[in-house]
TORPATI-48097 format. One record per residue (C-alpha): x, y, z; residue in one letter. Coordinates in steps of 0.2 Angstrom, whole numbers, padded with zeros to 4 digits. Example, Ala and Ser with C-alpha at 12.3 -4.5 7.8 and 13.67 -1.06 7.14 Angstrom:
BEGIN
c1/c2/c3/residuo
0062/-0022/0039/a
0068/-0005/0036/s
//
This chain:
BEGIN
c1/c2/c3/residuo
-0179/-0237/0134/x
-0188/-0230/0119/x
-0187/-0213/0124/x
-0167/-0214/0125/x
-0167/-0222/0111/x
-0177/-0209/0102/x
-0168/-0197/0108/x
-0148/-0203/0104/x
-0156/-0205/0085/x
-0163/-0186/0086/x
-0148/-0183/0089/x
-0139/-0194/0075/x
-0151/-0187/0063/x
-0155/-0169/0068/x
-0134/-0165/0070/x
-0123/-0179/0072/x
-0125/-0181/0050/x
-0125/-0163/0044/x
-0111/-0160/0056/x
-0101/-0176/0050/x
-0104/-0172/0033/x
-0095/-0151/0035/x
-0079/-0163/0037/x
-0078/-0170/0025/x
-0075/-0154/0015/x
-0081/-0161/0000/x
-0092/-0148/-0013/x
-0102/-0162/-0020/x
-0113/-0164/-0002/x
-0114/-0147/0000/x
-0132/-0149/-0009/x
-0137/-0164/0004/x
-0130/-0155/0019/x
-0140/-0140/0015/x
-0155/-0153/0011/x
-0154/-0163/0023/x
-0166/-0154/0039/x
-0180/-0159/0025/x
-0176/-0175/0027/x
-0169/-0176/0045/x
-0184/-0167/0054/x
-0196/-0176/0047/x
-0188/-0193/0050/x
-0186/-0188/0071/x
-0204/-0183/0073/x
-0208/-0202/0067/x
-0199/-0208/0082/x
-0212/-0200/0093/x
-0227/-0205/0084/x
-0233/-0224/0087/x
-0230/-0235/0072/x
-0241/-0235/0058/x
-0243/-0225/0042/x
-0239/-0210/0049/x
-0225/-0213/0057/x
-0218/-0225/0042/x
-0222/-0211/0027/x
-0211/-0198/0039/x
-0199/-0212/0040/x
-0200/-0214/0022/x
-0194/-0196/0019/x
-0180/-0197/0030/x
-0175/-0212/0021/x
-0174/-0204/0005/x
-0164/-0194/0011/x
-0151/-0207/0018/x
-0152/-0214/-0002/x
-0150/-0198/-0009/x
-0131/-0196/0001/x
-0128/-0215/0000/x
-0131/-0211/-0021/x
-0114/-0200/-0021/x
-0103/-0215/-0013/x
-0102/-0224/-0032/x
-0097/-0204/-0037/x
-0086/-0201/-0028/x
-0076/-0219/-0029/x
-0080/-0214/-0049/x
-0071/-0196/-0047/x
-0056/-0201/-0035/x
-0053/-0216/-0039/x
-0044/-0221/-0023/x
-0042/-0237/-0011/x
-0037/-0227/0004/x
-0040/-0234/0022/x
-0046/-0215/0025/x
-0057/-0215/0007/x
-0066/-0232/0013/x
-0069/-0223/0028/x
-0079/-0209/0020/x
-0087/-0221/0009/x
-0094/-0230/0024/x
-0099/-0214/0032/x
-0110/-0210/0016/x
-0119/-0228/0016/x
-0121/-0233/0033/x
-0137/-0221/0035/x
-0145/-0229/0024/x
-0145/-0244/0033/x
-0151/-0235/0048/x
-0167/-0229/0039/x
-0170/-0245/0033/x
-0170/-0251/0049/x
-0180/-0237/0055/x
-0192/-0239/0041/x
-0198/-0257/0046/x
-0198/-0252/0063/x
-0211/-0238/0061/x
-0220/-0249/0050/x
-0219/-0263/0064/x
-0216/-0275/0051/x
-0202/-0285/0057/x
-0188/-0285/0044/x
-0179/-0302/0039/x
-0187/-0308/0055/x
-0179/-0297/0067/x
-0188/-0290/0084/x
-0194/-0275/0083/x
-0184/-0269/0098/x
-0167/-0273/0088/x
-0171/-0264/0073/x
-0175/-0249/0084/x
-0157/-0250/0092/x
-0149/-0254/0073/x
-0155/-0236/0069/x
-0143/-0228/0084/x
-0132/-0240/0079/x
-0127/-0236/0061/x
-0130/-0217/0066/x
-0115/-0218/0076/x
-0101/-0234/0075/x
-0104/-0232/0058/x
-0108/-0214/0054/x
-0099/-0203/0065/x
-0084/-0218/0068/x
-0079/-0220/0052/x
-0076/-0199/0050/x
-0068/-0199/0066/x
-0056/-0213/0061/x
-0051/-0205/0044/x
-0044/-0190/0052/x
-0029/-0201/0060/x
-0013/-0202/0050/x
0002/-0218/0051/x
-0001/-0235/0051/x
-0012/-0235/0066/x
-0023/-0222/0058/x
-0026/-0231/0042/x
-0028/-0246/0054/x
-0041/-0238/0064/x
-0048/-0233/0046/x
-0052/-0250/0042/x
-0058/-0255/0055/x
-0076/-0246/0054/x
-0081/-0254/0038/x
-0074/-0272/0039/x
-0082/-0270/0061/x
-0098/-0263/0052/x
-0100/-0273/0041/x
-0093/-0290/0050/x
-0109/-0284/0062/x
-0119/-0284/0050/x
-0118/-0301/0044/x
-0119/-0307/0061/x
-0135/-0303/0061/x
-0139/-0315/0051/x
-0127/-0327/0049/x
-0125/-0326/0071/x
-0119/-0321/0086/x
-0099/-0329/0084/x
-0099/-0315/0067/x
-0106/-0304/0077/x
-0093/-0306/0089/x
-0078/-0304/0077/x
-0087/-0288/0070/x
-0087/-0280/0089/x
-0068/-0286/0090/x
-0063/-0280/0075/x
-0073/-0262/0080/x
-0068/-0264/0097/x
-0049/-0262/0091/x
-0050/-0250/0080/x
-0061/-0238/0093/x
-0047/-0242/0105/x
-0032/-0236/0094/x
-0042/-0221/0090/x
-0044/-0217/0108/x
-0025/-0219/0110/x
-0022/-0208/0095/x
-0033/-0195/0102/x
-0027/-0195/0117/x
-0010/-0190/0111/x
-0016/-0176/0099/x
-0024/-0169/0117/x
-0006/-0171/0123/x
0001/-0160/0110/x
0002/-0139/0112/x
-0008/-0135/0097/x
-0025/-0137/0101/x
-0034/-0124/0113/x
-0040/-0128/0129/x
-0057/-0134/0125/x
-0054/-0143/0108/x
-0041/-0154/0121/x
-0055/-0156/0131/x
-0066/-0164/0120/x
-0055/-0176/0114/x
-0050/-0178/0132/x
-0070/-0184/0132/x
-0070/-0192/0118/x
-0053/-0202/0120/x
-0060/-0208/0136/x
-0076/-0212/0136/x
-0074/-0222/0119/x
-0062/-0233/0128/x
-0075/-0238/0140/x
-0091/-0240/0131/x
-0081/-0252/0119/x
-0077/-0262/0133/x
-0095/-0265/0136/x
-0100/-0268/0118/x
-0087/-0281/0118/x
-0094/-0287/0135/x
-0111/-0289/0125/x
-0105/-0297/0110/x
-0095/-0309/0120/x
-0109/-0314/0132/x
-0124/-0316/0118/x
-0111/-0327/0109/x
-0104/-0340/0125/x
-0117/-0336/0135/x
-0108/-0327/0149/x
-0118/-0314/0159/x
-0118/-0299/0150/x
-0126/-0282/0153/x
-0144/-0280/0145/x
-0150/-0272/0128/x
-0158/-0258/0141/x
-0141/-0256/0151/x
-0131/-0256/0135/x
-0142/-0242/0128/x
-0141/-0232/0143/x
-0121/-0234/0145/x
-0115/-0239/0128/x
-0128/-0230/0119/x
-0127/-0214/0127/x
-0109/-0213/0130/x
-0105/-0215/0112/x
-0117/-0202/0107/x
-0113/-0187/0117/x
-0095/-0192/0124/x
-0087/-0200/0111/x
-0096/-0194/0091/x
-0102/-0177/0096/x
-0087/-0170/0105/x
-0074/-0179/0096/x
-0086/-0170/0078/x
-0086/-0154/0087/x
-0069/-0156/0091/x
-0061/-0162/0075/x
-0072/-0144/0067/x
-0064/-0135/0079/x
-0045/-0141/0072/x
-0052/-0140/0056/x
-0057/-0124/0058/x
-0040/-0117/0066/x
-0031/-0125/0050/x
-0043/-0115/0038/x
-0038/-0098/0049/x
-0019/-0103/0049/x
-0020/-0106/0030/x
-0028/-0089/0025/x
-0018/-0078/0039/x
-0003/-0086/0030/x
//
């Protein structure tokens, strides 16, 4: 398992961020996105080293990094000033990084952090990478009620998760429904935006695999959280990383990324031919 793990957070790290981070147009990361290999690159060739020094000062570097774009969150609430479902998404997406690389930190270090396994702080890496991360950018770019919904849903499931880690398995829960909903409505909203004329064939394609595979890797991170909470049978931390992990990596955050560059890109070209 820590070999796909270390792989989905290469993958977070190495293109999965800086791509994320091209969407949300904004001039004040342009610095950290050019920046952030320095710290990215460093930070995956920890994952392959075993823990210790070594693997912990490279780790250290990729955390600096994490602090440096979680630093322009207070800024950028300073400079816009707004309480939009969208806003609080993109405010999330710029902190929850941080939170991996902390993780990630302790991990290499194999110092067990607020007295969680070793193993769990590994997957809690992946974990902010993406349902935090690349979720909360994805959900921002839905408009209506059910977009600002879906919006909402990444901070308050992220962090509902996050207590639960602490506080137990029944927060833990409500954090995965709460996500679990959210995910779901932006699947459905995806799925009509590939029903629409305007995309090309292959930007409908990967939101086509992006709308579905979401819908079915929620269902077994809902099926996790229900289980470690009641006690039901439940799939296993090495089958959810497998299924769950891997599907929301490359079927869900990187094609519906590439995907929402590739509509962002068309309405930059229909703006300047008009």
């Amino acid at each position: 398992m820590s070999v796909l793990v270390g792989s989905i957070v290469m993958l977070g790290m190495l293109v999965i961020v800086p791509l994320g981070l091209g969407l949300v147009q904004d001039p004040a990361l342009d610095r950290v996105r050019r920046l952030w290999p320095l710290f990215a690159v460093p930070g995956a060739v920890s994952l392959w080293l075993p823990r210790g020094d070594a693997a912990t000062a490279l780790a250290l570097c990729y955390a600096a990094g994490t602090l440096l774009l979680a630093s322009h969150a207070p800024r950028r609430l300073a400079r816009l000033r707004s309480a939009r479902p969208a806003e609080a998404a993109v405010l999330t997406a710029l902190v929850t990084p941080s939170v991996a690389a902390l993780a990630l930190v302790a991990e290499r270090f194999g110092h067990e952090l607020f007295g969680f396994e070793l193993g769990i702080l590994a997957l809690t890496v992946p974990h902010f990478h993406f349902a935090g991360f690349a979720a909360a950018l994805v959900c921002r770019a839905q408009d209506g009620p059910a977009g600002r919904f879906a919006a909402l849903s990444v901070p308050l499931g992220t962090l509902l998760v996050l207590v639960g880690y602490f506080t137990g398995e029944r927060t833990e829960l409500a954090g995965a429904v709460v996500l679990t909903a959210g995910m779901w409505t932006v699947a459905l909203l995806t799925w009509r935006t590939v029903r629409v004329a305007g995309p090309d064939r292959v930007t409908r394609l990967l939101l086509a695999v992006s709308a579905g595979v979401l819908a079915a890797t929620m269902v077994l991170a809902l099926s996790w959280a229900l289980g470690e909470a009641t006690g039901l049978p439940h799939p296993t931390l090495t089958w959810m990383a497998a299924t769950h992990g891997l599907g929301n990596a490359l079927g869900f955050a990187l094609c519906a990324l590439l995907a929402r560059r590739r509509l962002q890109d068309l309405t930059r070209t229909e703006g300047t031919t008009a």
